[in-house]
N, C-alpha and C positions, 0 to 999 in steps of 0.2 A: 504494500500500500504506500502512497504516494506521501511522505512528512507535508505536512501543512505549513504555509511560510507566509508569515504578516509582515508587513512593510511598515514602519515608523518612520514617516517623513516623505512626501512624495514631489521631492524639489529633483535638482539636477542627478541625485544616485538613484533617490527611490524610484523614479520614473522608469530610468534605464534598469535595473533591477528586475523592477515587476514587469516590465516587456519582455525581458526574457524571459520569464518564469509562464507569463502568457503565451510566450512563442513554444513553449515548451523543455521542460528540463527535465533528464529522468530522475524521476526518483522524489519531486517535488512539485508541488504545485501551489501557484499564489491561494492565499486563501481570505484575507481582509490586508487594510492600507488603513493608515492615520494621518490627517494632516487639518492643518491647522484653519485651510479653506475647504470646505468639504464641496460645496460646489465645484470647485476649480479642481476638485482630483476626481470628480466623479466625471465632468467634463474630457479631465484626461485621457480616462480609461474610453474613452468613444469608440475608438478604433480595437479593443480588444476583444478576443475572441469569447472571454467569459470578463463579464462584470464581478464585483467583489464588494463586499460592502466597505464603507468609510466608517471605522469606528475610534471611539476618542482613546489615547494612549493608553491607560489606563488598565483597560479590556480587550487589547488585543491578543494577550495567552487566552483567551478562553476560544480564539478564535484556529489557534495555533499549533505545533511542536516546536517550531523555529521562529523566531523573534529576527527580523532585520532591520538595526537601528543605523537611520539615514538622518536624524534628525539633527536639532541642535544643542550642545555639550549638555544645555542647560536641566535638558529634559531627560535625561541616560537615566536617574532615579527612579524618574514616575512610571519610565515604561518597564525598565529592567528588575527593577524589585520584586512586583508582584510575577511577573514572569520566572524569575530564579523560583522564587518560593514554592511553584506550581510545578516544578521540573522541568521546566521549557531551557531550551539553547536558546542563547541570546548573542546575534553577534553584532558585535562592538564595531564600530567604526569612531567616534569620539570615545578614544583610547585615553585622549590626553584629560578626558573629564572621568575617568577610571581611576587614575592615581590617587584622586581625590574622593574616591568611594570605593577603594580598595575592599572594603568591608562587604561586596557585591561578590567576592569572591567567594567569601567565609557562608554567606545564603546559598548560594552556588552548591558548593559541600554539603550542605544541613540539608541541603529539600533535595538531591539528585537534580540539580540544575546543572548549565555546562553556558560558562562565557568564550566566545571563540572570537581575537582577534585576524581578520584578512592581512595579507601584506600591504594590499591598500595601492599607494602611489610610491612605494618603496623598494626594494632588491635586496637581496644580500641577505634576509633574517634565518633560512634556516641554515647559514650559515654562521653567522651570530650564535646563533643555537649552540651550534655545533660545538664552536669556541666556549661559549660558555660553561659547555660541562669540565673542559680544562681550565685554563687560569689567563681571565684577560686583564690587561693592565690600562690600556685606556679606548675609548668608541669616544669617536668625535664627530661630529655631523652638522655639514656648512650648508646651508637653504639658501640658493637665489630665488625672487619672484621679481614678475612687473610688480611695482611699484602699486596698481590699482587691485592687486592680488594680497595686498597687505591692511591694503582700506580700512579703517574701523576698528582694527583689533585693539584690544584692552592696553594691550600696554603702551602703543603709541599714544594713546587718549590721554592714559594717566600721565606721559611725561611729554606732551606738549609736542609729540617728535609729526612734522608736516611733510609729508612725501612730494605735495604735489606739486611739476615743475620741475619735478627732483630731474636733472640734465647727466650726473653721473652715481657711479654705483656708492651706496651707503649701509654699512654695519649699522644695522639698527637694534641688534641684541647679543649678547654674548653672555653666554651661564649654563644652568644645569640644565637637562630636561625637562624637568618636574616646573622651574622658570617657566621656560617655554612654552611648555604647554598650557599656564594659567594665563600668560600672555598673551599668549596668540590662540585659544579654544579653533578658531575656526581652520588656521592655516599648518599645522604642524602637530597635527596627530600622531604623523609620521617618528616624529620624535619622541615620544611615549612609546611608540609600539618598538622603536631600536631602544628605548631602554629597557622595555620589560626583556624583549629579547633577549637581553646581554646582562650590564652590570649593575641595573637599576638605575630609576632617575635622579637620582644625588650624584652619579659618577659619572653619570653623560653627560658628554659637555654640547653645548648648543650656539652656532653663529646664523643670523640672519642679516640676509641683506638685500634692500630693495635696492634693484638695479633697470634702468629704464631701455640698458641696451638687451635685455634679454624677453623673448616673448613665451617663454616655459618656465615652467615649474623644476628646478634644477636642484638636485640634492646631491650632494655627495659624502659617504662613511668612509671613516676611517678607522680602523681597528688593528692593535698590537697584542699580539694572545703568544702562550708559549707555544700554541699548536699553528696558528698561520698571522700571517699579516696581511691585513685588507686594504683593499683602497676601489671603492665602488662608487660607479656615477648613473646617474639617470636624469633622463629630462623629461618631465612629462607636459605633454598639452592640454592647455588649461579648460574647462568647462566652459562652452559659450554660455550656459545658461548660469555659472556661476565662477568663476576666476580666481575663486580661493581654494578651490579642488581641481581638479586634473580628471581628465577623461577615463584613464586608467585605474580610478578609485573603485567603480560601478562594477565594471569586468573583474575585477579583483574577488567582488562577494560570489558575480556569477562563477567564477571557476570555482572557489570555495562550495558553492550549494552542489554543483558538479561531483567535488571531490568525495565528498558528503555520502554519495549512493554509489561511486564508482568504483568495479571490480577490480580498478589498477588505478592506484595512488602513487604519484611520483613528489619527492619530496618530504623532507622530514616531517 
């Protein structure tokens, strides 16, 4: 029988998500969406071949086995709690609002629940993994974005920092992970999911920089371990419908819901 898969959030992932899931995936099928215009997702789905109901975050495990959170950081509690507690898989994509509700892990354990972060817009993690069962001494990870891919996040707000105009490339953060990711919620999930990976987010270190000569989402890791030395790069293209995600974030959960049912899993 086909796992049931709800959708939280139906902006630029959740859309593309549940298209595929409509187009078909074995092993899974859409089963309900949440979002915050119900009209406007129910409009969505026009074109799909099975309609699904819009229902509020809250109650989408009663809908479900698989929870897919697209939404924003803010909301990972309201939908992922009563989901854990129920024994539902919840998979995370605001990883970076996980650090900070770590305690979703410990409900996860107590009810047979299962949090599963994607690689996302990332490379390199079951690699990280890998390293990590030996002994790594530092993961370091430099973020380029356009400049408008930075727009509004928390921490430029709080320190007055104004991109726009911006003519050349600018360090606009530098720290741990765990920083990063309360800074930036919307742009650098990425970096929570390479810290959980590896040495945790106190000992990741984090640089961001909006650069106006670059039109992608540009990351690169860096890692020294007793078992190998890294040095990984990706560029990913940005969301037209949203600029602070990458196109590669959506395909990321569909190969994940893939891997999920298939009789041959490659990759740690």
């Amino acid at each position: 029988m086909d796992k049931r898969v709800a959708i939280a959030g139906f902006g630029a992932i959740g859309k593309v998500v549940a298209g595929h899931l409509d187009r078909g995936i074995d092993g899974a099928a859409l089963a309900a969406v949440s979002a915050r215009d119900r009209a406007r997702a129910e409009a969505a789905m026009a074109g799909f071949a099975r309609k699904v109901p819009v229902v509020p975050l809250g109650e989408l495990w009663q809908h479900a086995d698989i929870v897919v959170e697209c939404a924003p950081a803010a909301v990972l509690r309201e939908l992922a709690e009563p989901a854990l507690e129920h024994g539902r898989t919840v998979v995370v994509l605001s990883c970076g609002a996980l650090l900070d509700n770590f305690d979703l892990v410990d409900r996860a354990r107590d009810h047979g629940g299962r949090i599963l972060v994607p690689t996302g817009a990332l490379l390199g993690l079951d690699a990280v993994q890998a390293a990590a069962v030996g002994e790594i001494e530092r993961v370091h990870m430099i973020t380029r974005k356009p400049p408008n891919g930075l727009a509004g996040a928390p921490y430029l707000v709080r320190n007055g920092i104004d991109l726009s105009g911006l003519n050349a490339a600018r360090r606009v953060f530098s720290g741990t992970a765990r920083e990063a990711a309360r800074g930036f919620p919307a742009n650098v999930n990425v970096a929570a999911a390479l810290a959980m990976a590896g040495i945790g987010p106190d000992r990741t270190t984090i640089e961001i920089w909006a650069d106006p000569a670059v039109s992608r989402n540009m990351h690169r890791i860096e890692v020294e371990g007793d078992a190998v030395r890294l040095a990984l790069e990706i560029e990913n293209v940005p969301s037209l419908e949203n600029p602070r995600t990458g196109k590669l974030t959506p395909l990321s959960v569909v190969a994940l819901l893939r891997k999920m049912s298939s009789p041959l899993a490659i990759g740690t």
